[in-house]
C-alpha positions in Angstrom: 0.0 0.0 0.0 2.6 2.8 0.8 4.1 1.9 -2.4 1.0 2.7 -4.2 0.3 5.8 -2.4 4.3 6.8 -2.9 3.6 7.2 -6.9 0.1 8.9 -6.5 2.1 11.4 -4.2 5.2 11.5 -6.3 3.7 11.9 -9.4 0.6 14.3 -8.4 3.2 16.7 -6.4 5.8 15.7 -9.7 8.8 14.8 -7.3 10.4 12.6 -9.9 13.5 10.7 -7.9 12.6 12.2 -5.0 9.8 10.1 -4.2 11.3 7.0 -4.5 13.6 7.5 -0.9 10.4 8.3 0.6 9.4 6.1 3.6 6.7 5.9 6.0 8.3 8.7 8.4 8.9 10.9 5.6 7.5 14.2 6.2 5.4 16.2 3.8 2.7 19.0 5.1 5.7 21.9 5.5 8.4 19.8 4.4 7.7 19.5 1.0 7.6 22.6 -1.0 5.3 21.5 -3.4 2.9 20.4 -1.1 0.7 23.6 -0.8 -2.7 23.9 -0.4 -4.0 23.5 -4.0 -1.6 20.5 -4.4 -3.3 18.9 -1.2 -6.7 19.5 -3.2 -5.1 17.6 -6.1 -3.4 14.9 -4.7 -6.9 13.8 -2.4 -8.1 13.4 -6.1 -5.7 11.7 -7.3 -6.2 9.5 -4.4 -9.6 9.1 -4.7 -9.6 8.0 -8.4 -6.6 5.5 -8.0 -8.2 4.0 -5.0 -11.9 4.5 -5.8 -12.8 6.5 -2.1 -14.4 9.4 -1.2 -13.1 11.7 0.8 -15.5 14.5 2.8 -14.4 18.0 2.9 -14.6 17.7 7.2 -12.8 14.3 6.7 -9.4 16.2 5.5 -6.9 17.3 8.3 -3.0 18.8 8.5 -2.5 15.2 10.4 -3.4 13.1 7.7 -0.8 15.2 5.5 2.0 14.5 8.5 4.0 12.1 7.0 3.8 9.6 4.1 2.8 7.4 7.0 -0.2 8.8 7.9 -1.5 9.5 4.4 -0.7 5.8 3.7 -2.9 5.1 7.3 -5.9 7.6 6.2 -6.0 5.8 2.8 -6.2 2.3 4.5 -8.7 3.9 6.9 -11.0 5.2 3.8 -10.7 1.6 2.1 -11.8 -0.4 5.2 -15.2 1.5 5.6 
């Protein structure tokens, strides 16, 4: 699963290499430039089309965005509902 969610982030954001040293405590909200707040808009799409979920607008929070950790743990969240 976090290898999954690694592309959709990497290529969403367009990290290129970058995203492949990426790992579970990998920061990103503020520690990824390109990871601003239209880009958070784009990349919940891009996570709801590659893993067919919805996500609510009261659903989406600064923690989920933590690390690549947590958006891998939100996603896993969203598919066992």
């Amino acid at each position: 699963m976090i290898n999954d969610v690694k592309r959709v982030v990497g290529s969403t954001l367009g990290l290129g290499p970058r995203a492949d040293a990426m790992d579970a405590s990998t920061p990103l909200l503020g520690a990824i430039p390109e990871l601003d707040s239209m880009a958070v808009v784009s990349l919940i799409t891009a996570l709801e089309e590659r893993f067919g979920i919805a996500v609510d607008d009261d659903e989406i929070g600064a923690d989920h965005f933590e690390t690549l950790g947590s958006l891998v743990s939100f996603v896993e969240q969203k598919l066992a509902r």
